[in-house]
PASEBA-1860 file (N, C-alpha, C; in nm, 3 decimals):
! residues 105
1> XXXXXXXX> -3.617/8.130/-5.778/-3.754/8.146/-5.735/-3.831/8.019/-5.769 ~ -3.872/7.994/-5.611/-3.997/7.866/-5.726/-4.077/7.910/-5.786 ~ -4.151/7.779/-5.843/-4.275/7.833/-5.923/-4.398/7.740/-5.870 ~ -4.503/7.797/-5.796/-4.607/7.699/-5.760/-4.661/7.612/-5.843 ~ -4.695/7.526/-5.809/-4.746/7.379/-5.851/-4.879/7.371/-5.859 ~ -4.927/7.397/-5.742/-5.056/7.311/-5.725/-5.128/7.454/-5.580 ~ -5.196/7.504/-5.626/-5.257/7.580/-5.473/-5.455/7.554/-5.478 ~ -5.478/7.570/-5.360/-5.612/7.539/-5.307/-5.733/7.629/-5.327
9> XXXXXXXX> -5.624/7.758/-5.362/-5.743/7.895/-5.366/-5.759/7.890/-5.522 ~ -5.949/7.914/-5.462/-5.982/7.929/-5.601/-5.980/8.056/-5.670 ~ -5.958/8.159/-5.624/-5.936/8.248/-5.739/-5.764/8.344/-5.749 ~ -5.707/8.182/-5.746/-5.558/8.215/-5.802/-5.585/8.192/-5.934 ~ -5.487/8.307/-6.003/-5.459/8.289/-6.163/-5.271/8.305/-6.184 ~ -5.242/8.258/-6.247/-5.103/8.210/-6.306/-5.046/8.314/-6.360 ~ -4.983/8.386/-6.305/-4.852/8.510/-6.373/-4.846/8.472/-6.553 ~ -4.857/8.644/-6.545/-4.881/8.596/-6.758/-4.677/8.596/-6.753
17> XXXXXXXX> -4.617/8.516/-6.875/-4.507/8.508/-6.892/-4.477/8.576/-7.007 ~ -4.397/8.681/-6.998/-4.373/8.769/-7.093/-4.273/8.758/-7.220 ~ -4.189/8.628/-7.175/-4.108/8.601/-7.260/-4.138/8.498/-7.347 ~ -4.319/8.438/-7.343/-4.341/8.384/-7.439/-4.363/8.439/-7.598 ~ -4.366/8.372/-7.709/-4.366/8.406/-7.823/-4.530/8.383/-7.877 ~ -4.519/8.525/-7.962/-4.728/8.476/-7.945/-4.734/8.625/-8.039 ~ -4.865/8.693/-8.023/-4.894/8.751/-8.084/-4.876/8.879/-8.033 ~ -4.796/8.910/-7.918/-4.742/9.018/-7.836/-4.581/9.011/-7.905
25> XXXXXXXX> -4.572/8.954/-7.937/-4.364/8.927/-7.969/-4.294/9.063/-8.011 ~ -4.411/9.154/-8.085/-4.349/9.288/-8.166/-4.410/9.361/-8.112 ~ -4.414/9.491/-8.079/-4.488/9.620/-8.013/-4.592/9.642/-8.143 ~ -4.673/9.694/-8.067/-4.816/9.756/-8.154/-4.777/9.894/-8.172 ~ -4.777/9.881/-8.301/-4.694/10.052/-8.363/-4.759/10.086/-8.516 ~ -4.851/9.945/-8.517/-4.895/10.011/-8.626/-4.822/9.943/-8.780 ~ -4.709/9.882/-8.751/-4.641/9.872/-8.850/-4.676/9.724/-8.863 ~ -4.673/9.651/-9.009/-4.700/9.484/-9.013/-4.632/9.389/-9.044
33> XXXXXXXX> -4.549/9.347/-8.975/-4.400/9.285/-9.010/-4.420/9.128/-9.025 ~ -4.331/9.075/-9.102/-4.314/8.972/-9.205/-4.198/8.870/-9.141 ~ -4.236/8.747/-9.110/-4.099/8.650/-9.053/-4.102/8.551/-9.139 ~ -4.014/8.469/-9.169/-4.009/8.310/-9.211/-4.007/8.223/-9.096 ~ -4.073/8.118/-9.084/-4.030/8.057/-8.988/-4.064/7.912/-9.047 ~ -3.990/7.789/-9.009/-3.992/7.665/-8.998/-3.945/7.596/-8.843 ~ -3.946/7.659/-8.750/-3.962/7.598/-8.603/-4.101/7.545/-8.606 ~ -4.108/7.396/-8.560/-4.222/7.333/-8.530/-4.265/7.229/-8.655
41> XXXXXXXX> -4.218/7.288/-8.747/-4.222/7.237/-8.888/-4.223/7.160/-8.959 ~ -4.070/7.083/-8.881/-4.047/6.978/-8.990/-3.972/6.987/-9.089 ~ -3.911/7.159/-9.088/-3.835/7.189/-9.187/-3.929/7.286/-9.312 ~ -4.069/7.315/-9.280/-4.172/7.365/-9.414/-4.142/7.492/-9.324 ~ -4.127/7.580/-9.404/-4.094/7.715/-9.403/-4.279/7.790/-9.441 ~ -4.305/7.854/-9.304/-4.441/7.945/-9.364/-4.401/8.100/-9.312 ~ -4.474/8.160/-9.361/-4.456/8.329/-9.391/-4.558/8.368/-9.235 ~ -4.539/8.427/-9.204/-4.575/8.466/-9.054/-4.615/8.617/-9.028
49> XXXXXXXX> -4.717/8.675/-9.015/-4.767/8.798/-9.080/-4.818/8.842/-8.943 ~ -4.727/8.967/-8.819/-4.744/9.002/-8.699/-4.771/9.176/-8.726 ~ -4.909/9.190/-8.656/-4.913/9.343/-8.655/-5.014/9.385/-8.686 ~ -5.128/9.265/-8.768/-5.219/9.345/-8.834/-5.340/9.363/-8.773 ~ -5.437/9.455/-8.807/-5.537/9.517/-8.676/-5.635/9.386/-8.671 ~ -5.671/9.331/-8.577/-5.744/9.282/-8.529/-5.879/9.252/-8.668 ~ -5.917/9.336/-8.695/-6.064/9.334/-8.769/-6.038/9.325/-8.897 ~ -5.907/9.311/-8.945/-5.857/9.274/-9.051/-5.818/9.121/-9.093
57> XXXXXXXX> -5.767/9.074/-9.012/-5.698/9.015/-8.990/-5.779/8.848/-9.067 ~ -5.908/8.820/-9.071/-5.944/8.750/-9.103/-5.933/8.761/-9.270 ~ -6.024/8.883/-9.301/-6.034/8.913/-9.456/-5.899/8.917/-9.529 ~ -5.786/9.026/-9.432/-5.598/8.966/-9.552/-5.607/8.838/-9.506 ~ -5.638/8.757/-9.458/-5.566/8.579/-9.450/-5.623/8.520/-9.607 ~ -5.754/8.539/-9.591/-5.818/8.487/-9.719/-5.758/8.542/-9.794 ~ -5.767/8.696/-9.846/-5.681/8.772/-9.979/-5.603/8.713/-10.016 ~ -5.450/8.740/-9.899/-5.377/8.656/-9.954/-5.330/8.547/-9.964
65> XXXXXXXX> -5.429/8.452/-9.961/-5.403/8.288/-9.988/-5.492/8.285/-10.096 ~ -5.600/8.372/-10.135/-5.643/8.346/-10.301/-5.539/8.443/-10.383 ~ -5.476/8.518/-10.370/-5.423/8.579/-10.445/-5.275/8.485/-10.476 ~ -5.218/8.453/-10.364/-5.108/8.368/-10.352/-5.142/8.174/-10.425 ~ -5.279/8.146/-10.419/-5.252/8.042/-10.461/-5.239/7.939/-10.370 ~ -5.209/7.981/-10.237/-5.126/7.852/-10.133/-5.247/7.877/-9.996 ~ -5.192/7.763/-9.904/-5.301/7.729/-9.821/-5.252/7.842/-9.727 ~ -5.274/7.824/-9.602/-5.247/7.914/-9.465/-5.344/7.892/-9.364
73> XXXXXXXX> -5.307/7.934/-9.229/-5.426/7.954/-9.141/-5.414/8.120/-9.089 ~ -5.498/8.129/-8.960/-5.473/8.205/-8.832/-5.448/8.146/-8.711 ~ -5.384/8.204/-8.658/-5.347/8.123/-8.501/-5.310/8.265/-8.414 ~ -5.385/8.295/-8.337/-5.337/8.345/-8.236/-5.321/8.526/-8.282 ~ -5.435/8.557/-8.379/-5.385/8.685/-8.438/-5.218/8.683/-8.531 ~ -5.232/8.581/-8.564/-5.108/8.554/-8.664/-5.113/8.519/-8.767 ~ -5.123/8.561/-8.922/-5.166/8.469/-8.999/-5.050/8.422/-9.074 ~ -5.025/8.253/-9.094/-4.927/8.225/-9.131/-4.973/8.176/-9.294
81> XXXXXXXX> -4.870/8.191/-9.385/-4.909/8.212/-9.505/-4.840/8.086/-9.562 ~ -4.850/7.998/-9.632/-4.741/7.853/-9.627/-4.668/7.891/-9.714 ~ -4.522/7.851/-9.754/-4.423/7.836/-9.851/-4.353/7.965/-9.810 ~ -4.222/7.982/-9.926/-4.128/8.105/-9.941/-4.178/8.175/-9.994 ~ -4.289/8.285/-9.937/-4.306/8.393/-10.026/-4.295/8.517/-10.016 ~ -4.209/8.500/-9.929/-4.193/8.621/-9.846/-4.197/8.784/-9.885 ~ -4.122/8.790/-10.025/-4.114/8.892/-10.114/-4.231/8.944/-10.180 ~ -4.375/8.821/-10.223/-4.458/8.795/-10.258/-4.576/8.847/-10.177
89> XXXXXXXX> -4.596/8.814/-10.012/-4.645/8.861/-9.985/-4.654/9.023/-9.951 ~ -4.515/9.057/-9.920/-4.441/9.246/-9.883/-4.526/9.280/-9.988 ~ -4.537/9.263/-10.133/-4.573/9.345/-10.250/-4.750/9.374/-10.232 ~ -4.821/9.244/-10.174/-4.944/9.279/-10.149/-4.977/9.376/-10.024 ~ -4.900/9.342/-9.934/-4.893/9.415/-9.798/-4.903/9.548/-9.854 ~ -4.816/9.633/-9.926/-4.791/9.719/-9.981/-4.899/9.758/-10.100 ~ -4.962/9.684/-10.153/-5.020/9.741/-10.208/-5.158/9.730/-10.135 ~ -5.200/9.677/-10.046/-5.298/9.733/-9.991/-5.316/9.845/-9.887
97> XXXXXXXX> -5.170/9.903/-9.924/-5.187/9.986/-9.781/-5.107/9.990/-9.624 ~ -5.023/9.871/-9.626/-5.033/9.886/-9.473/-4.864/9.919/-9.499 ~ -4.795/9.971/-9.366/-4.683/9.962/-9.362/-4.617/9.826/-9.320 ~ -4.497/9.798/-9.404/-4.414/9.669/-9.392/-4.329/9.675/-9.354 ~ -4.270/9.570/-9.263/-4.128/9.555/-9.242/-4.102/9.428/-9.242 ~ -3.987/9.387/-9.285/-3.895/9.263/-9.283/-3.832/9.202/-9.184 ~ -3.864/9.119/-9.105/-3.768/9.101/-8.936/-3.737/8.966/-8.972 ~ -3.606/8.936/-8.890/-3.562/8.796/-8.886/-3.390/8.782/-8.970
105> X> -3.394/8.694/-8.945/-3.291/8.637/-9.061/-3.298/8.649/-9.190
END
């Protein structure tokens, strides 16, 4: 199949691609699952935190980067947490409440 290039009409919009990786990657179930990742990196491994509700999502980033000590951002409804802490963060996850899971390698 091709894929268009270039068209004239203005109210064409671009097929969403489903097999990108983003903040859709896991089903919304409620549950708040935990990755490592160093793709993009450079080799620095950050903690990758998918699932959590929307209106939260700002206030745990801060929590746990003062509680943790270490920097982090948000991107995309994702909050990535820097370093190996993976175990570190599950225990706060858990103790605030939310359900956890472990995905990945």
């Amino acid at each position: 199949m091709n894929k268009l290039v270039y068209s004239t009409d203005p109210d064409w919009q671009a097929e969403q691609d489903k097999s990108a990786a983003g903040p859709g990657l896991f089903p919304d179930d409620g549950t708040v699952r935990l990755r490592r990742e160093t793709k993009g990196r450079k080799g620095a491994g950050v903690i990758c935190v998918y699932g959590v509700p929307t209106e939260q999502v700002g206030t745990l980033a801060k929590q746990l980067k003062k509680q943790l000590g270490t920097g982090g951002a948000v991107k995309k409804g994702v909050i990535e947490i820097q370093g190996d802490r993976l175990e570190q963060v599950m225990t706060l996850l858990v103790k605030a409440g939310l359900p956890v899971k472990k995905v990945g390698g």
